[in-house]
C-alpha positions as CSV (number, residue, x, y, z in Angstrom):
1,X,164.9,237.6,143.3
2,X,168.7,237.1,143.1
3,X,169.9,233.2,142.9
4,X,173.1,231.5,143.5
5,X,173.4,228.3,141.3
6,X,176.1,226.3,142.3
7,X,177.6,224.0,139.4
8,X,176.4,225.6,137.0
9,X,178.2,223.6,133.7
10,X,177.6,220.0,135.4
11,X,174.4,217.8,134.0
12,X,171.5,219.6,136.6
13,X,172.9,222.5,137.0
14,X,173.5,223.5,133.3
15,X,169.6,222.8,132.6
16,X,168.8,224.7,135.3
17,X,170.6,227.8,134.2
18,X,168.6,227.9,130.7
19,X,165.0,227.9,133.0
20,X,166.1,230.5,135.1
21,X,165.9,234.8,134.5
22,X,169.8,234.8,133.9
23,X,169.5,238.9,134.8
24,X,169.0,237.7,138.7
25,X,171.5,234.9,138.3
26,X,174.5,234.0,139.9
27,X,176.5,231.2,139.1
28,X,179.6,229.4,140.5
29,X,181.3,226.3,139.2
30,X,185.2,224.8,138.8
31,X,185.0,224.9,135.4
32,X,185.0,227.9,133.6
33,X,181.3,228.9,132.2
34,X,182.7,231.6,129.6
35,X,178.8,232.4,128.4
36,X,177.6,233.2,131.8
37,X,177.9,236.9,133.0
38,X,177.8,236.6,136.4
39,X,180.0,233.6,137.1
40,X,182.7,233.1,140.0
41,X,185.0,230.2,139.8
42,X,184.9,228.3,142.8
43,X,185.7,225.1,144.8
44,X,183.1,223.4,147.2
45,X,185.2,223.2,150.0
46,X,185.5,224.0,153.7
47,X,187.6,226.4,153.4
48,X,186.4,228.1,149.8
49,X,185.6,231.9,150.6
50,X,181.8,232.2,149.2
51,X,181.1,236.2,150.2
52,X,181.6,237.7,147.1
53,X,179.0,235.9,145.2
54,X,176.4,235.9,148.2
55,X,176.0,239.0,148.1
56,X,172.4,240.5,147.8
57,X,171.3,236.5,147.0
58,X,167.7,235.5,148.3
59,X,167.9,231.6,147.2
60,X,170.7,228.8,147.1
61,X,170.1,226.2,144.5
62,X,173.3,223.8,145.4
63,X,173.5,221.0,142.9
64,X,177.4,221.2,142.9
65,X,178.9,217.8,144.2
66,X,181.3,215.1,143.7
67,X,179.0,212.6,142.1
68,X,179.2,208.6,142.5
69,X,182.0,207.1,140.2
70,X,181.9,203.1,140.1
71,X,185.6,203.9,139.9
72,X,185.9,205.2,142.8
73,X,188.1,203.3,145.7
74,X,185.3,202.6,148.7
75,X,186.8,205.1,151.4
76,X,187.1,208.1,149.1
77,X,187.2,210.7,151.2
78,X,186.7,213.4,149.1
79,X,182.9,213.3,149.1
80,X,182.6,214.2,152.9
81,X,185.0,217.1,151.7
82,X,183.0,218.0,149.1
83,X,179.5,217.0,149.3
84,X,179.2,217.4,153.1
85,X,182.0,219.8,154.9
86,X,181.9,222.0,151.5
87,X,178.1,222.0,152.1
88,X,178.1,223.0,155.5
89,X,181.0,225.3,154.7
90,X,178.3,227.5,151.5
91,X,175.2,227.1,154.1
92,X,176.7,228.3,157.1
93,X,177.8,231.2,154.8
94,X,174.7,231.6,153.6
95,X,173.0,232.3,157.0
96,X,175.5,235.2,157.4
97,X,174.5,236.8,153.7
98,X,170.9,236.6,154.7
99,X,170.1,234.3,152.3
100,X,166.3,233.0,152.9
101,X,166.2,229.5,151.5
102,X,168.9,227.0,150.7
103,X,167.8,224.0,148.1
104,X,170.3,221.6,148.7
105,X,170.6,218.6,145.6
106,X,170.4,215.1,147.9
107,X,170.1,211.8,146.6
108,X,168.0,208.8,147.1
109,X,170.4,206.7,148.1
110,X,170.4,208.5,151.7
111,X,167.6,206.0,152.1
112,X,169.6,203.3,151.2
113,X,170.5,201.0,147.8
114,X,167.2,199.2,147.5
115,X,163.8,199.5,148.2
116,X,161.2,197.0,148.7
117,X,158.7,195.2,145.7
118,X,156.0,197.1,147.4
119,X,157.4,199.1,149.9
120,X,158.8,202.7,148.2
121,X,161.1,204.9,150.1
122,X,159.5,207.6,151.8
123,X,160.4,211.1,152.5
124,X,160.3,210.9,156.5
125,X,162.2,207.2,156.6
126,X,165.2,206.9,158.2
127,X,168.1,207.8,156.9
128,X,170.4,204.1,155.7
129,X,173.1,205.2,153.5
130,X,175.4,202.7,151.9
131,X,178.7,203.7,150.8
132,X,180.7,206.9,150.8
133,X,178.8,209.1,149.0
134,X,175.9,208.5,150.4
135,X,176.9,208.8,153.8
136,X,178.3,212.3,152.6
137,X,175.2,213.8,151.6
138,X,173.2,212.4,154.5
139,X,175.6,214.1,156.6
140,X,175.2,217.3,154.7
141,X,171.8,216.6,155.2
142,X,171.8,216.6,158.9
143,X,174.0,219.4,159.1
144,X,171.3,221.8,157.1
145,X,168.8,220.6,159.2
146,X,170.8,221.7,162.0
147,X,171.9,224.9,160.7
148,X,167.8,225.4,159.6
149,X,166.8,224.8,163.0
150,X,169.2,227.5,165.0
151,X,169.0,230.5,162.1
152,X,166.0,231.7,159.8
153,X,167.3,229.8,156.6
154,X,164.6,227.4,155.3
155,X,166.3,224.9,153.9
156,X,164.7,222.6,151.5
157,X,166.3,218.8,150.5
158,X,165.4,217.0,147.2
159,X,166.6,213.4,146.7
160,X,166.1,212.2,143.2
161,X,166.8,208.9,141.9
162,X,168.5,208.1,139.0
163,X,168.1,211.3,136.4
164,X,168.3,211.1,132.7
165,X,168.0,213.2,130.2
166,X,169.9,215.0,127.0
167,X,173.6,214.1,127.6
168,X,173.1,211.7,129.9
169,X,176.4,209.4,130.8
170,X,177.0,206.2,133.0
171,X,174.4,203.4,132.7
172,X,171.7,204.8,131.4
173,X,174.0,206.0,128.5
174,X,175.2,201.9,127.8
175,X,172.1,201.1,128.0
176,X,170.3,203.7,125.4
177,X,173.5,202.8,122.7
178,X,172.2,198.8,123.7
179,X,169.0,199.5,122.9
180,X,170.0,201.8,119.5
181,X,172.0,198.2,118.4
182,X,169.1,196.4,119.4
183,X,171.1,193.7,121.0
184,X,169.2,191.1,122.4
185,X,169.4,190.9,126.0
186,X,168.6,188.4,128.8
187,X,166.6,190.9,130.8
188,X,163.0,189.4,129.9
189,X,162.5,187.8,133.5
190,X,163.3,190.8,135.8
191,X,160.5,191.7,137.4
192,X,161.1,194.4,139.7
193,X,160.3,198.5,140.1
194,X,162.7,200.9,139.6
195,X,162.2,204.7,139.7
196,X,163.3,207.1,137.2
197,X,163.6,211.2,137.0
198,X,164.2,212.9,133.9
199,X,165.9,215.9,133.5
200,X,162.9,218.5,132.8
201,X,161.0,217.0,135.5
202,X,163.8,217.3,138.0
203,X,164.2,221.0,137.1
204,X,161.0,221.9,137.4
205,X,160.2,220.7,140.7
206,X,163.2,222.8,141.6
207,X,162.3,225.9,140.6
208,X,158.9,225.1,142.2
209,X,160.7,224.6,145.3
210,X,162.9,228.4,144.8
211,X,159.4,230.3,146.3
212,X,156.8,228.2,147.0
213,X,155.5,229.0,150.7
214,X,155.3,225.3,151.7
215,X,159.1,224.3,150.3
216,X,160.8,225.6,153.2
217,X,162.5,223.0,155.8
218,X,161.1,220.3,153.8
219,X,162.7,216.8,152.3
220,X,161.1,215.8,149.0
221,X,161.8,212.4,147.0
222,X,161.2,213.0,143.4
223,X,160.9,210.6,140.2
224,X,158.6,210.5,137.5
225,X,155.7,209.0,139.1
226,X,155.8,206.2,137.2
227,X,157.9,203.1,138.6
228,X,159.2,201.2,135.6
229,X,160.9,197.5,135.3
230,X,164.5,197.1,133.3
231,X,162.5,195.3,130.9
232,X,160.0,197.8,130.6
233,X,162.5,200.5,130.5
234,X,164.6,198.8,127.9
235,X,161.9,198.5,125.6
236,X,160.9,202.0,125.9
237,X,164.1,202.6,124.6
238,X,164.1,200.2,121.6
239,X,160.9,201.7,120.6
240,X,161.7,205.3,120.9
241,X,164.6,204.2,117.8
242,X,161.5,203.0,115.9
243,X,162.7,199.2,117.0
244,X,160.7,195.8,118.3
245,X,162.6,195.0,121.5
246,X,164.3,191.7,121.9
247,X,164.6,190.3,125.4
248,X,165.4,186.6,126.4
249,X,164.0,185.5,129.4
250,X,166.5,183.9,131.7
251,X,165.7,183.3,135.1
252,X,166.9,185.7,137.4
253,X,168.9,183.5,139.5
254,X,171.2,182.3,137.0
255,X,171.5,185.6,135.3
256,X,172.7,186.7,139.1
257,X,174.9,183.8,138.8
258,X,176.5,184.4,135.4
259,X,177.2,187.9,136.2
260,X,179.3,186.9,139.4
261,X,181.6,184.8,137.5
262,X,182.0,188.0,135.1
263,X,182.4,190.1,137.6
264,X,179.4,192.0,137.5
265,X,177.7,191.3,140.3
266,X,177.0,195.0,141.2
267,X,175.8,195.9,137.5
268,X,173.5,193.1,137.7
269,X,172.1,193.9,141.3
270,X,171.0,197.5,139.9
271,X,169.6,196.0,136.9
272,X,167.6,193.1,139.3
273,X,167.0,195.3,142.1
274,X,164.1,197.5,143.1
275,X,164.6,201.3,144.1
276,X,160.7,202.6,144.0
277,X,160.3,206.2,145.5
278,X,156.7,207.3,147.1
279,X,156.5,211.4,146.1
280,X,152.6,211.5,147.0
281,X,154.2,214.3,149.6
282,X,156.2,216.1,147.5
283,X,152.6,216.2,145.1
284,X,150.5,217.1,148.3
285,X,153.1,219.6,149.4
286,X,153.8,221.9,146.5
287,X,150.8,220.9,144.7
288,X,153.5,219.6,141.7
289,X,152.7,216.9,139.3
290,X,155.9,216.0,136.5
291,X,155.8,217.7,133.3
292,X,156.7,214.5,131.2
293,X,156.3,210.9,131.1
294,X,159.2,208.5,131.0
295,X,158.2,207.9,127.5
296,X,158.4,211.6,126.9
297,X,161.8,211.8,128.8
298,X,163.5,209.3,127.0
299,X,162.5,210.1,123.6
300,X,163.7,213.2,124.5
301,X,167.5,211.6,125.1
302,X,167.4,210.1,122.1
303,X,166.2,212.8,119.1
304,X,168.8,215.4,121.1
305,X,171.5,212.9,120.4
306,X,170.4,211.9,117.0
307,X,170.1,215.9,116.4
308,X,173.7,216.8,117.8
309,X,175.2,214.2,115.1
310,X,173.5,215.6,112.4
């Protein structure tokens, strides 16, 4: 079976490409991927010419976007260019190459910021996208649909949350160096659920999803299965660098408060809020069960970076 792996260098798309039989492997990024023998340079775009390498392909794995930068300015618009029309511009493409199935990398925030204490996001909710990048991808979203409904390519959405793994960056990367310092931190009274992916888990369910007979025109949310609290998280961390965490407990209120005045009202929002994901589908669906436990994930993270500095 021949594959087309879009962005193959970036953070998924590079650990996907050391699972997968690189003899039936196509890849295509913007950056140059000098070890990969079957590699086209392109451009996620509406008007990027895909044909050459289509050719012959069976599956698309599409985890090529423009991801969410907290830099951004609010009415960027080139995530509908990229994550949505650039999409729509490789599926439609697709269809005419005769590809069979398209796996198109979504997010969880197509179902919106935050979840409910109790009530997880579910794979047949309504879409409620917040921002510009997630209204991009649940436009893409609706245009595969679309395009699955009036041709024969299956197409098959995933929607992780937040994934970490080796060489992760953002927040999750502040956070590990925090927890390497052991800084104390006033986290000790947030109690709220927050879903997690890590990287090996992520990649398998993919490739589950490249040929499993029940993967086809299907939306799957994904995460580790086990909903964990910042606290919780944060001293998963500490203890995976051989540490006893040290949280303070301030009440959440005022910790909300403090971090307004500071300007870090968002930060402290994520780090507050709950974003709990319900995958009993995707496990009933493909019969899939993650590979490893947060524990196992982040230890991971954390002996690959003390390994790379050695």
């Amino acid at each position: 079976m021949k594959i087309l792996l879009t962005g193959s260098t970036g953070f998924l798309g590079n650990a996907l490409k050391k699972k997968l039989n690189k003899r039936d492997l196509i890849l295509t990024s913007r950056s140059i991927d000098k070890n990969a023998p079957f590699f086209f340079k392109k451009n996620i775009s509406s008007k990027e010419d895909f044909s050459d390498c289509l050719k012959d392909i069976e599956v698309v794995i599409h985890t090529a976007a423009r991801v969410h930068q907290m830099k951004d300015i609010a009415e960027n618009p080139l995530y509908m260019v990229t994550n949505c029309l650039g999409t729509l511009n490789l599926a439609n493409q697709s269809v005419l190459a005769g590809v069979k199935r398209f796996i198109f990398i979504s997010s969880i925030k197509v179902n919106g910021e935050q979840s409910g204490f109790d009530i997880p996001f579910k794979h047949d909710d309504l879409r409620a996208p917040e921002g510009q990048y997630a209204i991009s991808k649940a436009k893409a979203e609706e245009g595969l649909l679309k395009i699955s409904d009036e041709t024969n390519m299956e197409v098959t959405i995933i929607r992780p949350p937040l994934v970490y793994g080796p060489s992760v960056q953002a927040n999750f990367a502040s956070l590990l160096n925090l927890a390497k310092l052991n800084v104390p931190l006033p986290l000790g009274s947030i109690n709220n659920k927050r879903s997690l992916i890590a990287l090996d888990n992520l990649v398998n369910l993919i490739i589950t999803c490249i040929d499993h007979p029940n993967a086809g025109n299907q939306i799957f949310l994904a995460s580790d299965d086990n909903d964990v609290s910042t606290p919780e998280l944060f001293s998963i961390m500490v203890k995976a660098y051989g540490k006893q965490p040290r949280l303070i407990n301030i009440n959440t209120h005022f910790l909300k408060f403090f971090a307004g005045l500071a300007g870090k009202k968002n930060m402290i929002e994520r780090l507050c809020g709950d974003l709990s994901v319900d995958i009993w589908h995707t496990k009933r669906t493909l019969g899939w069960a993650p590979i490893v436990s947060v524990d196992q994930g982040i230890k991971k993270c954390i002996e690959t970076s003390l390994a790379k500095k050695k």
